[in-house]
N, C-alpha and C positions, 0 to 999 in steps of 0.2 A: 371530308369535312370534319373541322374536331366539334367539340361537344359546344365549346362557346360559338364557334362559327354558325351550328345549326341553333341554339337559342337565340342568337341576332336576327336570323333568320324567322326561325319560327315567331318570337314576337312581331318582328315585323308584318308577319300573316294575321297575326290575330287581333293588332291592330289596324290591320287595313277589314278586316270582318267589322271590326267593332266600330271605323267610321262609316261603313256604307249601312250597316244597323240605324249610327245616329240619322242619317241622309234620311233613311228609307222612312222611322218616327218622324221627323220634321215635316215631311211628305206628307204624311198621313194622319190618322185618328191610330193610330194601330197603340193598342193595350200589352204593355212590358218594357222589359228594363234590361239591362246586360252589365257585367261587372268583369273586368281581368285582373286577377292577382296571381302572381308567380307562376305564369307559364297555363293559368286557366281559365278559361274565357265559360261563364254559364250566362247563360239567354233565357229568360224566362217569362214565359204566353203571359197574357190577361188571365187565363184559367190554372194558373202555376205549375203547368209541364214546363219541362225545362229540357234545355240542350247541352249537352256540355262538350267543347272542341278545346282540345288540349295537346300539348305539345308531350312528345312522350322520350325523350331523351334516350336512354340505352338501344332504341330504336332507330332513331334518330327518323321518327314520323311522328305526323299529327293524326292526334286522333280523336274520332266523335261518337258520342254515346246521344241515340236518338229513342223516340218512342218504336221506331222501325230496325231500330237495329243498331252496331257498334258497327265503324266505319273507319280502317286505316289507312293513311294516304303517305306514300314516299316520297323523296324529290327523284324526280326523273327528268332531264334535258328540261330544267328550269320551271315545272311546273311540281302541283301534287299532284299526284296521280293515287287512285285506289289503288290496292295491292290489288282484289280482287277482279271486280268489274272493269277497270281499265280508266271510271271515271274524274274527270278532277275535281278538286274539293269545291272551288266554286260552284259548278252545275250541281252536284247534292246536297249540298248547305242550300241554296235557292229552291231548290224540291223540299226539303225537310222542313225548312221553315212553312213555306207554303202549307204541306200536308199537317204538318203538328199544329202548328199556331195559326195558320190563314193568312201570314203576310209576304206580302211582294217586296222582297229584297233584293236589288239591282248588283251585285255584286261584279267587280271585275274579276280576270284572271288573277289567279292567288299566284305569284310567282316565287319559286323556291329557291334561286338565287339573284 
């Protein structure tokens, strides 16, 4: 994958994050805001913890800095996958949000190609 092929890609993810954010607000009373500029997507609670999920280029993964931890996810057979735990970025973004900020966010599979 070259560099522009995974930036296409990768915003493509962080835009599909940032509408299932708006769904999940419209849904609910839920307190914060989220903003993507050039490849970074920050998420920020009612209580101004923030998330930030970013795309990381000379890596060619996204990646997420939580109150729980820093999180990097590869493309593997079309999804993200953790490097480490094995998990994809959907299912931990939908915990992380949960555990930091308190909100139920419906997210689909984040698909890497």
């Amino acid at each position: 994958m070259t560099d522009s092929e995974f930036i296409t890609v990768a915003d493509a993810t962080l835009a599909a994050i940032g509408a299932a954010l708006d769904a999940a607000f419209n849904a609910s009373d839920a307190d914060g805001d989220w903003r993507q500029n050039d490849g970074i997507l920050e998420i920020e609670g009612g209580d101004s913890s923030k998330l930030i999920v970013n795309r990381h280029v000379p890596n060619r993964e996204i990646w997420v800095a939580a109150r729980a931890g820093g999180f990097h996810f590869r493309a593997e057979q079309g999804r993200w996958v953790d490097t480490r735990s094995g998990e994809e970025l959907s299912a931990v973004l939908v915990r992380l949000l949960a555990q930091q900020v308190g909100w139920k966010v419906d997210l689909p599979v984040l698909r890497s190609a």
